[in-house]
PDB file of the backbone (N, CA, C, O) and the ligand in Angstrom, with CONECT records:
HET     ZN  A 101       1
ATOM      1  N   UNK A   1       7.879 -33.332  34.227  1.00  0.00           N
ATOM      2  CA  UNK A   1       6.625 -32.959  33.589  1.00  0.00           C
ATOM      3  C   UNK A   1       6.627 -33.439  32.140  1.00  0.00           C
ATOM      4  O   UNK A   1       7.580 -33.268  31.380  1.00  0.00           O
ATOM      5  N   UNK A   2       5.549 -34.018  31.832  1.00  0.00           N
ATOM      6  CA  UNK A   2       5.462 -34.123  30.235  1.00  0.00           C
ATOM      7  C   UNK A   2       4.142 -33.839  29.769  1.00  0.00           C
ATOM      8  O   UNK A   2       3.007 -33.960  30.231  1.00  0.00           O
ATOM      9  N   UNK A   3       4.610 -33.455  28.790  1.00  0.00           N
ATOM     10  CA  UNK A   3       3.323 -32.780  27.862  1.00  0.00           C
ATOM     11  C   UNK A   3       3.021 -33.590  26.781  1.00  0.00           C
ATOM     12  O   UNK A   3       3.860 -34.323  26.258  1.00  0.00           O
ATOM     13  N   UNK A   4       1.275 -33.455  26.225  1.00  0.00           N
ATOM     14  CA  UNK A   4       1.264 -34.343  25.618  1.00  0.00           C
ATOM     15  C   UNK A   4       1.172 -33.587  24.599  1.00  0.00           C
ATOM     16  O   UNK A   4       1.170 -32.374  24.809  1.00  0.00           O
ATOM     17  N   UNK A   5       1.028 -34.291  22.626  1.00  0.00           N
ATOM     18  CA  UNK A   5       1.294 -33.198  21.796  1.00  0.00           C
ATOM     19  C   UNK A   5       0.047 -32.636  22.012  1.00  0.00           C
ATOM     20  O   UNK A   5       0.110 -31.461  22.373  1.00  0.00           O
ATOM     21  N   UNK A   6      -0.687 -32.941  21.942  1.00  0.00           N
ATOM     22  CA  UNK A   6      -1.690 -31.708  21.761  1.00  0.00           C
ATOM     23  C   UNK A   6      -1.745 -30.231  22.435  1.00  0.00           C
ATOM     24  O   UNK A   6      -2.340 -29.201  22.118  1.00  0.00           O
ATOM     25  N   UNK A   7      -0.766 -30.608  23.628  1.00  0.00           N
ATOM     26  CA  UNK A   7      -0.384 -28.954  24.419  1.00  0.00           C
ATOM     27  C   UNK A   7       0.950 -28.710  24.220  1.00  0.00           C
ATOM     28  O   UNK A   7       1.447 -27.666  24.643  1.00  0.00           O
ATOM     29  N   UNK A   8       1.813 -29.803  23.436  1.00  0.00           N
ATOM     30  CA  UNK A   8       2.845 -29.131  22.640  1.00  0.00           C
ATOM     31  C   UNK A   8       2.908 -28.233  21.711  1.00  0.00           C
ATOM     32  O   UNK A   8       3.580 -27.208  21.590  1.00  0.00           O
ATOM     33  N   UNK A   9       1.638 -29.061  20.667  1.00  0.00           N
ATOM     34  CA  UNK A   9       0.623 -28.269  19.548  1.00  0.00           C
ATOM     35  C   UNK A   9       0.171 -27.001  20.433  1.00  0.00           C
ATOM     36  O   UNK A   9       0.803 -25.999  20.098  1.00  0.00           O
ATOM     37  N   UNK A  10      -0.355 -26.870  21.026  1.00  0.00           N
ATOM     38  CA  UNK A  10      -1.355 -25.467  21.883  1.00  0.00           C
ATOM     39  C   UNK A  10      -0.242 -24.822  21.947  1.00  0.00           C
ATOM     40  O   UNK A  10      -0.234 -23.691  21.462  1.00  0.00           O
ATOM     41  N   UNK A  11       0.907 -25.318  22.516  1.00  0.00           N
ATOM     42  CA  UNK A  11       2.027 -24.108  22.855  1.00  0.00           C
ATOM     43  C   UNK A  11       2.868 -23.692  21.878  1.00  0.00           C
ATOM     44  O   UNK A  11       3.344 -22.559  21.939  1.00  0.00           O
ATOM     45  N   UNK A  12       3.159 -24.520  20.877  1.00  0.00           N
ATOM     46  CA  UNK A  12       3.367 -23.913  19.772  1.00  0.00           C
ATOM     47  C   UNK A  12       2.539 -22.877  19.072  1.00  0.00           C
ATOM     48  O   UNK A  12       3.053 -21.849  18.630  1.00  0.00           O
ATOM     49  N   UNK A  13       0.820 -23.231  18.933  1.00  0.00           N
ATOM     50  CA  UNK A  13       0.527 -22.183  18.378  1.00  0.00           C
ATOM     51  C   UNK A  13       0.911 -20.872  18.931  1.00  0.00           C
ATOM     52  O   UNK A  13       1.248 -19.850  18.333  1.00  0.00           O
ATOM     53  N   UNK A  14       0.787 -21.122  20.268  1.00  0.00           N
ATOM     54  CA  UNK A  14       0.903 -19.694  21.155  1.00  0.00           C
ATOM     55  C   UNK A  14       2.280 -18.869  20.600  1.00  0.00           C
ATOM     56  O   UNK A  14       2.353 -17.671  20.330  1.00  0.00           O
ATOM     57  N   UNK A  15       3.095 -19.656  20.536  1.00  0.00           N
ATOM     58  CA  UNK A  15       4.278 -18.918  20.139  1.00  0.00           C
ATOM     59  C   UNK A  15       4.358 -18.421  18.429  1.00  0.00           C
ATOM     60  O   UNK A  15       5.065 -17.581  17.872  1.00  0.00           O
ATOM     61  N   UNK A  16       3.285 -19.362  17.908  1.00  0.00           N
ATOM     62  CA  UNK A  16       3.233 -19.046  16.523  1.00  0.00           C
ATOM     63  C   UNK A  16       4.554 -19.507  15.451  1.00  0.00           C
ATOM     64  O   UNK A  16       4.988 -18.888  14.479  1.00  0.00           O
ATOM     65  N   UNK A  17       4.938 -20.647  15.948  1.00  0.00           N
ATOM     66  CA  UNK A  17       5.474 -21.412  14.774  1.00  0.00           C
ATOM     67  C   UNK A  17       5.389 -22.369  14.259  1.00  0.00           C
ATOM     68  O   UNK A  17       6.336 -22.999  13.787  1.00  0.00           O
ATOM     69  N   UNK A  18       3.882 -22.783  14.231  1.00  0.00           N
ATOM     70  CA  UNK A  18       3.255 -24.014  13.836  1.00  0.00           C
ATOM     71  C   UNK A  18       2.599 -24.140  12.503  1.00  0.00           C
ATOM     72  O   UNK A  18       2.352 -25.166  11.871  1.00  0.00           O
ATOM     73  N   UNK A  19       2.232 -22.177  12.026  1.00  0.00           N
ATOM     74  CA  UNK A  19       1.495 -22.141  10.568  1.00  0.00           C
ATOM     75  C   UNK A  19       2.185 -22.696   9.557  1.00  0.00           C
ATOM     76  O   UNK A  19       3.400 -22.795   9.729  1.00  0.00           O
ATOM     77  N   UNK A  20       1.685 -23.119   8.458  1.00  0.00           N
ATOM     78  CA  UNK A  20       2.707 -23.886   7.468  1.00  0.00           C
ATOM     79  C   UNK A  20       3.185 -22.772   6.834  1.00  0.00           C
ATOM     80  O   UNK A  20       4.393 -22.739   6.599  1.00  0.00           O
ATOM     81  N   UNK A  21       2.291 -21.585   6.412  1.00  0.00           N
ATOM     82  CA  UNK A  21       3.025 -20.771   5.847  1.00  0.00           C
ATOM     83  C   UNK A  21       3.636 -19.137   6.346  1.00  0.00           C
ATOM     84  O   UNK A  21       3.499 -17.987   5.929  1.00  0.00           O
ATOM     85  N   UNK A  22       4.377 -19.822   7.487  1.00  0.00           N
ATOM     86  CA  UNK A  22       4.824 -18.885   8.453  1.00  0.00           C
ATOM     87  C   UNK A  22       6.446 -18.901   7.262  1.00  0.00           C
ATOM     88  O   UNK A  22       7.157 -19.862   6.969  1.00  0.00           O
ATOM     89  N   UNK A  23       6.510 -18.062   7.015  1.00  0.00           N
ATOM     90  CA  UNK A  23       7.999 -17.936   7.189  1.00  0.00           C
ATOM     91  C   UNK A  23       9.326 -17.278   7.944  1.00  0.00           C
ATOM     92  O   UNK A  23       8.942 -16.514   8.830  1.00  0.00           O
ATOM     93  N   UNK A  24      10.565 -17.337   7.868  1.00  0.00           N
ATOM     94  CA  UNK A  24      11.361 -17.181   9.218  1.00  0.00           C
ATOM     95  C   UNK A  24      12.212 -15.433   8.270  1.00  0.00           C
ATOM     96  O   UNK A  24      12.428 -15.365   7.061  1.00  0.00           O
ATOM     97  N   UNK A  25      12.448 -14.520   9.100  1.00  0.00           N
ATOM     98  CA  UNK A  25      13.348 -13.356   8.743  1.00  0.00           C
ATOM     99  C   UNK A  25      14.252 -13.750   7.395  1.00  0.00           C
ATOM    100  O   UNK A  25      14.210 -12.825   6.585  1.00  0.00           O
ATOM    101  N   UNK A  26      14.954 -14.732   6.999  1.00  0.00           N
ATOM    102  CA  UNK A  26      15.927 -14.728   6.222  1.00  0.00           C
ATOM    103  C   UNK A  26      15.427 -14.720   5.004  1.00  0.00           C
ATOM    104  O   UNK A  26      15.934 -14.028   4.120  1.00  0.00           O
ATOM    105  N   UNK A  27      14.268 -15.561   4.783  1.00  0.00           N
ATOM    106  CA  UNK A  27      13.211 -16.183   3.389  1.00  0.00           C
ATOM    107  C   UNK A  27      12.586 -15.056   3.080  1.00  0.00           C
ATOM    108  O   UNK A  27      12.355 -14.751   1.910  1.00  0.00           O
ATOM    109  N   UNK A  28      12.144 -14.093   4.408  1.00  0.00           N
ATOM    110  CA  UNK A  28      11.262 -13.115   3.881  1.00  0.00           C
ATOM    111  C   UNK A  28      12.335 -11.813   3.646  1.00  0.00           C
ATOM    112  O   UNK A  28      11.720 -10.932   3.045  1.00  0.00           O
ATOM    113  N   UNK A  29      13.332 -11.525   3.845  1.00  0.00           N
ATOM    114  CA  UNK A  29      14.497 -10.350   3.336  1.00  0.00           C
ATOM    115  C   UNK A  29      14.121 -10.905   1.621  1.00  0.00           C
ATOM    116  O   UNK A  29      13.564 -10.232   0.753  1.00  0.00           O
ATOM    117  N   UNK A  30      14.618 -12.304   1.506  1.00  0.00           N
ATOM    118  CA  UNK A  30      14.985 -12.763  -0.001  1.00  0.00           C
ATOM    119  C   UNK A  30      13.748 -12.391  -0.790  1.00  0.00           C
ATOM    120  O   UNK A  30      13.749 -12.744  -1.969  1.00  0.00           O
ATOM    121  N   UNK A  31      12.800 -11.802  -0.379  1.00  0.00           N
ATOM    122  CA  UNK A  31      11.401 -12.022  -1.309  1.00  0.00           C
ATOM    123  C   UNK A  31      10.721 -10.186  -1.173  1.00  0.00           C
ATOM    124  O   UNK A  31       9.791  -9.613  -1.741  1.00  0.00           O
ATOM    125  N   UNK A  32      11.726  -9.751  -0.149  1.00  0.00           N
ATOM    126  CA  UNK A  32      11.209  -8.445  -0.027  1.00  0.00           C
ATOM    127  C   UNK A  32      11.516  -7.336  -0.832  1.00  0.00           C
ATOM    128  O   UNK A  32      11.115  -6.226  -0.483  1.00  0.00           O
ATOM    129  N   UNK A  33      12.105  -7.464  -1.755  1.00  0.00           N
ATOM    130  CA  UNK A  33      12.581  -5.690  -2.143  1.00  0.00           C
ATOM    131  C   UNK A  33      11.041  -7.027  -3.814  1.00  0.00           C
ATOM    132  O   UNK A  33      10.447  -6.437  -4.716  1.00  0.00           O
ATOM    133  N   UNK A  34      10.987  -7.763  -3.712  1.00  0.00           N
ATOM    134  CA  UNK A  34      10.187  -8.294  -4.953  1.00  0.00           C
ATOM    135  C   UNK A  34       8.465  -8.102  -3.960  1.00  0.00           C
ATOM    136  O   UNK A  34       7.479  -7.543  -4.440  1.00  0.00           O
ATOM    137  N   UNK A  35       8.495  -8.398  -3.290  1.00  0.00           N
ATOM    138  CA  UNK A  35       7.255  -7.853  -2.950  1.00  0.00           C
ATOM    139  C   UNK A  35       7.154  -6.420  -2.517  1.00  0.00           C
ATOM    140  O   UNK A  35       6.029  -5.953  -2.342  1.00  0.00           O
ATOM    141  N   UNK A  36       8.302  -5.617  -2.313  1.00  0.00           N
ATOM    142  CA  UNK A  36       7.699  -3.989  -2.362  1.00  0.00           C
ATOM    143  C   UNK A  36       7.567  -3.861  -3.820  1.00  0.00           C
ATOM    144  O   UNK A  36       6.564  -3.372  -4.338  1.00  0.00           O
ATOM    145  N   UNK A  37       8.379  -4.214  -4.354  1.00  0.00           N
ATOM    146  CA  UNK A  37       7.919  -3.618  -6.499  1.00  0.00           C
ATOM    147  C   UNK A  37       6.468  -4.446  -6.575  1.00  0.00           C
ATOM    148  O   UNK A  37       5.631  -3.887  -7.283  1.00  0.00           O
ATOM    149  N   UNK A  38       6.228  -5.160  -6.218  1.00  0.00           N
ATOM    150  CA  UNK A  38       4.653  -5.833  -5.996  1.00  0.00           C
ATOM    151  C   UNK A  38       3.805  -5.023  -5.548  1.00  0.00           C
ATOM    152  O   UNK A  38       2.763  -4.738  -6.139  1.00  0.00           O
ATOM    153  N   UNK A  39       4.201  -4.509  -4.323  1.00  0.00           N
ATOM    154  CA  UNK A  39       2.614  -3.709  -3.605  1.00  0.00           C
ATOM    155  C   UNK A  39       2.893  -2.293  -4.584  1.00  0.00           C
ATOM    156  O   UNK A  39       1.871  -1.942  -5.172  1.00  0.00           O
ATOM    157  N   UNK A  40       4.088  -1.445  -4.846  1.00  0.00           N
ATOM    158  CA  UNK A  40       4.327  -0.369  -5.685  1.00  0.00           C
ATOM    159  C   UNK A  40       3.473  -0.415  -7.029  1.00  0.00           C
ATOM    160  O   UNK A  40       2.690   0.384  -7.543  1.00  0.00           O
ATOM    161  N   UNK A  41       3.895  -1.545  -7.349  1.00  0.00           N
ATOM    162  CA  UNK A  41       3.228  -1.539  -8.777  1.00  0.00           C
ATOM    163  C   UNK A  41       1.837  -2.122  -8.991  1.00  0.00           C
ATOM    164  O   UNK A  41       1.426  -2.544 -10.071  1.00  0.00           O
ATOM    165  N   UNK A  42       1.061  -2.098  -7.682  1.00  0.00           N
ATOM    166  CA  UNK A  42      -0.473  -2.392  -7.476  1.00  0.00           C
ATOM    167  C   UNK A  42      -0.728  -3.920  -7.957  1.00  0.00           C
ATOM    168  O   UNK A  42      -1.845  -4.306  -8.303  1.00  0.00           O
ATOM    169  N   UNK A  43       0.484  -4.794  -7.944  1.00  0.00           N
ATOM    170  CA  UNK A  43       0.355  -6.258  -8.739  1.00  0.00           C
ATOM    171  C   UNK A  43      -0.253  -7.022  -7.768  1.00  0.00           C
ATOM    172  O   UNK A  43      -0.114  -6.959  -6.546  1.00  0.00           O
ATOM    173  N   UNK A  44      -1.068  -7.883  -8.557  1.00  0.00           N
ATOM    174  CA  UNK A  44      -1.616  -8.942  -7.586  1.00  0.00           C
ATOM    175  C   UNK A  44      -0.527  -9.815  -6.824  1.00  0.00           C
ATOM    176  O   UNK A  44       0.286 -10.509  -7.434  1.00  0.00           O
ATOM    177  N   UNK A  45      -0.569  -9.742  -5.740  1.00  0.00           N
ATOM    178  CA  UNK A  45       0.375 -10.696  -4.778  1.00  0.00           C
ATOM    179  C   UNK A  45      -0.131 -12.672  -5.390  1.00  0.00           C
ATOM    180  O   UNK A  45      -1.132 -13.388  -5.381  1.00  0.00           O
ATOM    181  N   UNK A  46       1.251 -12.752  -5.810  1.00  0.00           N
ATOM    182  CA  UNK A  46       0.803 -14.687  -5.355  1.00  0.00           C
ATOM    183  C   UNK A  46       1.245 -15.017  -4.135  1.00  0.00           C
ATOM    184  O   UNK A  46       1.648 -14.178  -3.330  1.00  0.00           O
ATOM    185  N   UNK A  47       1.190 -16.549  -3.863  1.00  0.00           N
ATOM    186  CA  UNK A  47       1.196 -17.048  -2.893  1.00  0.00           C
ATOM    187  C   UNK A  47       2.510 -16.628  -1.832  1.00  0.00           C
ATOM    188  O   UNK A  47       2.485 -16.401  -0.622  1.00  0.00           O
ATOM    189  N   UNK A  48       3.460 -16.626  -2.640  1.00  0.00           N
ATOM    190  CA  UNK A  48       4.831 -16.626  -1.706  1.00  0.00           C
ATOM    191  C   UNK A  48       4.930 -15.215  -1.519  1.00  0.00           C
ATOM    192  O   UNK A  48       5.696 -14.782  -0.658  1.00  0.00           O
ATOM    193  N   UNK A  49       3.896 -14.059  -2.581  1.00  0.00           N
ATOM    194  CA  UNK A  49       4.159 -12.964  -1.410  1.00  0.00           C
ATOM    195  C   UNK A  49       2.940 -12.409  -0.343  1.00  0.00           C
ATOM    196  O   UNK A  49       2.939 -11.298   0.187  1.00  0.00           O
ATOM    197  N   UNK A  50       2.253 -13.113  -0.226  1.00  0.00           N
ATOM    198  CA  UNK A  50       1.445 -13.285   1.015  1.00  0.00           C
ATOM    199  C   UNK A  50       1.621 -13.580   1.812  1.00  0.00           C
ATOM    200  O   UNK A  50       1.017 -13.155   2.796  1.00  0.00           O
ATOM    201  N   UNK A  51       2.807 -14.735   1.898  1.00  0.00           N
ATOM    202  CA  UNK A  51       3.588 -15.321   3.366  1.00  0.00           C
ATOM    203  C   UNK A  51       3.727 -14.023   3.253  1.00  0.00           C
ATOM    204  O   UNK A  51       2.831 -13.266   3.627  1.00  0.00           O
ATOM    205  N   UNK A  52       5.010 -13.528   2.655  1.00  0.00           N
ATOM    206  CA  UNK A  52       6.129 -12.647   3.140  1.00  0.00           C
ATOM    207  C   UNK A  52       4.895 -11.465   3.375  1.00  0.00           C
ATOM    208  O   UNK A  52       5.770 -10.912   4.042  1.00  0.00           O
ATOM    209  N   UNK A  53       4.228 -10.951   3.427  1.00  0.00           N
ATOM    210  CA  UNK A  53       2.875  -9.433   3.800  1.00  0.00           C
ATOM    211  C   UNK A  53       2.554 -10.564   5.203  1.00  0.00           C
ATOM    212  O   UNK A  53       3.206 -10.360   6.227  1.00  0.00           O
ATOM    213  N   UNK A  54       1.693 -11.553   5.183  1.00  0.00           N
ATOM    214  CA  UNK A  54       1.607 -11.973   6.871  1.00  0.00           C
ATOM    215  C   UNK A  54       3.120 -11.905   7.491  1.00  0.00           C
ATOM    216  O   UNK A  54       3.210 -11.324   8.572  1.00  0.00           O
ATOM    217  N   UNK A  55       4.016 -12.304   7.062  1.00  0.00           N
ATOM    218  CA  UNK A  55       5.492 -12.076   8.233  1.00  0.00           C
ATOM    219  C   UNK A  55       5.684 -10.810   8.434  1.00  0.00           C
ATOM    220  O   UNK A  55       6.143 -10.372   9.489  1.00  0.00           O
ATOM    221  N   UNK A  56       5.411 -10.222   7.618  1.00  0.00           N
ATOM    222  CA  UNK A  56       5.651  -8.829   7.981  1.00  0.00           C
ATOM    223  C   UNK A  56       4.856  -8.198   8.481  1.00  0.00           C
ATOM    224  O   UNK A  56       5.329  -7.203   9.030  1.00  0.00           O
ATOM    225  N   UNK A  57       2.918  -8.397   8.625  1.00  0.00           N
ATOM    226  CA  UNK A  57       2.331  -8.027   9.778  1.00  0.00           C
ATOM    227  C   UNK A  57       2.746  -8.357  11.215  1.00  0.00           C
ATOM    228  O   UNK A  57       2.550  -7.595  12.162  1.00  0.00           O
ATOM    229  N   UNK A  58       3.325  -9.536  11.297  1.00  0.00           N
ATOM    230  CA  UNK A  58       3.673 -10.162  12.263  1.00  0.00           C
ATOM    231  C   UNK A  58       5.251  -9.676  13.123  1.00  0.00           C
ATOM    232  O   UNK A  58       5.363  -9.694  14.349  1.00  0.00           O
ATOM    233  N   UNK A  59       6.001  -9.398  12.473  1.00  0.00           N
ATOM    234  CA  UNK A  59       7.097  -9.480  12.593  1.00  0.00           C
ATOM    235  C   UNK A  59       7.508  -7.495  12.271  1.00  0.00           C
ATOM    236  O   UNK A  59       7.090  -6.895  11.282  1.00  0.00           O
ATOM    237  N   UNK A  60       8.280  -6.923  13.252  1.00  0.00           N
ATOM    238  CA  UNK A  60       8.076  -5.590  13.534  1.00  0.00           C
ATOM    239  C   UNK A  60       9.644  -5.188  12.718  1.00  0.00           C
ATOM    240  O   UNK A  60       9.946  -4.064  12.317  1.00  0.00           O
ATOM    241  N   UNK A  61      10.573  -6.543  12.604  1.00  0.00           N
ATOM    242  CA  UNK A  61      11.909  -6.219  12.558  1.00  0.00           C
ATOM    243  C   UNK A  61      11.897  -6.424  10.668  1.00  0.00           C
ATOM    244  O   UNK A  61      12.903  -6.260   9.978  1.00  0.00           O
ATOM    245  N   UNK A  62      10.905  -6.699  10.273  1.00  0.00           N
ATOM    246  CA  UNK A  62      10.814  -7.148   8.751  1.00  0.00           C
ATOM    247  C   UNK A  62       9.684  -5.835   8.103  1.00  0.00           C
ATOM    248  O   UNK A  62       9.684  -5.431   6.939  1.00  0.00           O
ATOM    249  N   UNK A  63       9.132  -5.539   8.789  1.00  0.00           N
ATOM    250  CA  UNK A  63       8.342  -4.347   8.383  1.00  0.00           C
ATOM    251  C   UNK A  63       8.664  -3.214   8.247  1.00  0.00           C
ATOM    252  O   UNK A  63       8.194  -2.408   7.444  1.00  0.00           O
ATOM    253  N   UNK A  64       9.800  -2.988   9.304  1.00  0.00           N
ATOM    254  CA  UNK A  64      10.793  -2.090   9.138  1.00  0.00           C
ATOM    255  C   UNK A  64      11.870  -2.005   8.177  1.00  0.00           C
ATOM    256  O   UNK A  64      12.241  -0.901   7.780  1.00  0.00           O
ATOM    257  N   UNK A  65      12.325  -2.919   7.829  1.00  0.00           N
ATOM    258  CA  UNK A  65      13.036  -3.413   6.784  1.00  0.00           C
ATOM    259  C   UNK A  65      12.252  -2.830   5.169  1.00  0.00           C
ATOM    260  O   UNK A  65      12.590  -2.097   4.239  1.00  0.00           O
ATOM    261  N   UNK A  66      11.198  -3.559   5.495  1.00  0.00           N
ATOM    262  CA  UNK A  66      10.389  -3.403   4.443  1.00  0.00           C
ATOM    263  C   UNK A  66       9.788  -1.947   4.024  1.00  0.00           C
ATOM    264  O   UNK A  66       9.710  -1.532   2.867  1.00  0.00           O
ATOM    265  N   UNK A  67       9.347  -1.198   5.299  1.00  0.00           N
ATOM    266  CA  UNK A  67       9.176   0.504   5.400  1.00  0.00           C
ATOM    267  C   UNK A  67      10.587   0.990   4.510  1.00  0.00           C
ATOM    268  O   UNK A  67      10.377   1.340   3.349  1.00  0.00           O
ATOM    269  N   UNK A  68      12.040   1.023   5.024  1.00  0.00           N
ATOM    270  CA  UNK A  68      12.963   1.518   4.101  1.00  0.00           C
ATOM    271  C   UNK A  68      13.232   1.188   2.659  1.00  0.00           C
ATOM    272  O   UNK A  68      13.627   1.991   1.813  1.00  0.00           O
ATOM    273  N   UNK A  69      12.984  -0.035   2.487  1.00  0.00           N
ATOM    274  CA  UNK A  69      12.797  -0.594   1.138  1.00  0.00           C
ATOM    275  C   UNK A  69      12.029  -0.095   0.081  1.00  0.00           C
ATOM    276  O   UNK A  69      12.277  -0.038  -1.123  1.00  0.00           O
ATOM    277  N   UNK A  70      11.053   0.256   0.731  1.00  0.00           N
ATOM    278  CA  UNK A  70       9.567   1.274   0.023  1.00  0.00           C
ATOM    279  C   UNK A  70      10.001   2.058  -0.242  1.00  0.00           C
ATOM    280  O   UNK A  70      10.234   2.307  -1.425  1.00  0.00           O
ATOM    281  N   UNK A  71      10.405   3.039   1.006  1.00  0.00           N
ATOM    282  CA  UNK A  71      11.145   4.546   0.593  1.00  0.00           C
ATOM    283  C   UNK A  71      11.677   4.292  -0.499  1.00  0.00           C
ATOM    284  O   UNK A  71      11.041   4.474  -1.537  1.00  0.00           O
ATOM    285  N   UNK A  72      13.287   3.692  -0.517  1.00  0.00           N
ATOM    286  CA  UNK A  72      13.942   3.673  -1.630  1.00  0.00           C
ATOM    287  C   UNK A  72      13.288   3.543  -2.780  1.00  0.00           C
ATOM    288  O   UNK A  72      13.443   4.452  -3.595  1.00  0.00           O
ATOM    289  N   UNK A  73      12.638   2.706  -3.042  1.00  0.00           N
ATOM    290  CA  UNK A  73      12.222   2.404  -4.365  1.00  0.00           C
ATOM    291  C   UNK A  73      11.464   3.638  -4.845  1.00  0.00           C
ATOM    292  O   UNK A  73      11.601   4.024  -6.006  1.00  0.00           O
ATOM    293  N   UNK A  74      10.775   4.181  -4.096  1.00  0.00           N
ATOM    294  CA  UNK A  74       9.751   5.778  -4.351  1.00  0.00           C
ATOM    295  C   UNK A  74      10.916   6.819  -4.725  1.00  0.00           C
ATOM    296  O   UNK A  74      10.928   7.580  -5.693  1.00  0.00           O
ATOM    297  N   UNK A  75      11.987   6.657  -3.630  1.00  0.00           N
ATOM    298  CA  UNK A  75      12.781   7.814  -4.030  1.00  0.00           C
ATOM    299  C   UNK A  75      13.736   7.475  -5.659  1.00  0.00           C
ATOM    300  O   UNK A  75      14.005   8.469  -6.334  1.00  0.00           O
ATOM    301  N   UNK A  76      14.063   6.460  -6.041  1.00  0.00           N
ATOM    302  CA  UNK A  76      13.921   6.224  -7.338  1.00  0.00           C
ATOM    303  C   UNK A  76      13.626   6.452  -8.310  1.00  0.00           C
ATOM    304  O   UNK A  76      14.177   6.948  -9.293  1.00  0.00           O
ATOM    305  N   UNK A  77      11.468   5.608  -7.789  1.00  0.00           N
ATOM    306  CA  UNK A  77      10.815   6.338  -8.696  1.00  0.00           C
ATOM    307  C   UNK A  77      10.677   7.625  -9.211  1.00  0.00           C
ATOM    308  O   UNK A  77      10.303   8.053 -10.303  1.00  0.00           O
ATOM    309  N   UNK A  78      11.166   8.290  -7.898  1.00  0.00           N
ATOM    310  CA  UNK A  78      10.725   9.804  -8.105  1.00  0.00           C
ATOM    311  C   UNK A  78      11.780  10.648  -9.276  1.00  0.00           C
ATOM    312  O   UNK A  78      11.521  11.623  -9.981  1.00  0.00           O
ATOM    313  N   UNK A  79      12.927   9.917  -9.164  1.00  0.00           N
ATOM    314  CA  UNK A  79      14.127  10.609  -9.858  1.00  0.00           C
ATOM    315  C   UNK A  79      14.443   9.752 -11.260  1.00  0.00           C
ATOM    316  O   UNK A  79      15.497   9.848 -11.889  1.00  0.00           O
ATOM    317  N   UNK A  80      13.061   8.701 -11.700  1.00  0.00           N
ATOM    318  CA  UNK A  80      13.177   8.138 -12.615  1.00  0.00           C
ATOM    319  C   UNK A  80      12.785   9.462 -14.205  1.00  0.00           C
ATOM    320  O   UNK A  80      11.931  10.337 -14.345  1.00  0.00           O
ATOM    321  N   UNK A  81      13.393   9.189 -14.685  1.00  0.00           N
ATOM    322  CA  UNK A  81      13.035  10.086 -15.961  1.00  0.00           C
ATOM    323  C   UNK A  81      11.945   9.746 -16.719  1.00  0.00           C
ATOM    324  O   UNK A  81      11.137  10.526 -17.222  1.00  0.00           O
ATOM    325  N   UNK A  82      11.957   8.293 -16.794  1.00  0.00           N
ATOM    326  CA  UNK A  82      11.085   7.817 -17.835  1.00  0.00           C
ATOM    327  C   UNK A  82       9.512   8.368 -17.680  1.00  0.00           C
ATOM    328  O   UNK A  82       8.659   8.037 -18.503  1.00  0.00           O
TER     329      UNK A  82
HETATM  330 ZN    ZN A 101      10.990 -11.203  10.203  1.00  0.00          ZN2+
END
């Protein structure tokens, strides 16, 4: 059987690793405890942390990651003096 690209393309999208600004679990750990002090501190997201907020809609094992990350930083905040 051979496929031609365009249903290589189709089947890639399906699987969803064709967006350019998809990124993979490892890129988005490195950018995550900087995009929870981002969404914490109500900052406008740039570009590279918008990948990492779509991977993490996407992706259940990075959101979770990202859920404990939050905590921490709140429980922090909370015991911050300042
Ligand atoms: Zn991930």
């Amino acid at each position: 059987m051979s496929l031609s690209k365009n249903q290589i393309a189709k089947l890639l999208q399906l699987i969803g690793t064709t967006k350019e600004d998809s990124m993979d679990c490892e890129c988005c750990f490195d950018r995550l405890a900087e995009f929870a002090e981002a969404e914490l501190e109500g900052r406008s997201l740039c570009e590279a942390m918008m990948a990492v907020r779509t991977h993490i809609e996407s992706c259940p094992c990075c959101a979770d990651e990202f859920k404990a990350l939050l905590d921490g930083l709140r429980a922090i905040g909370n015991t911050d003096d300042c």
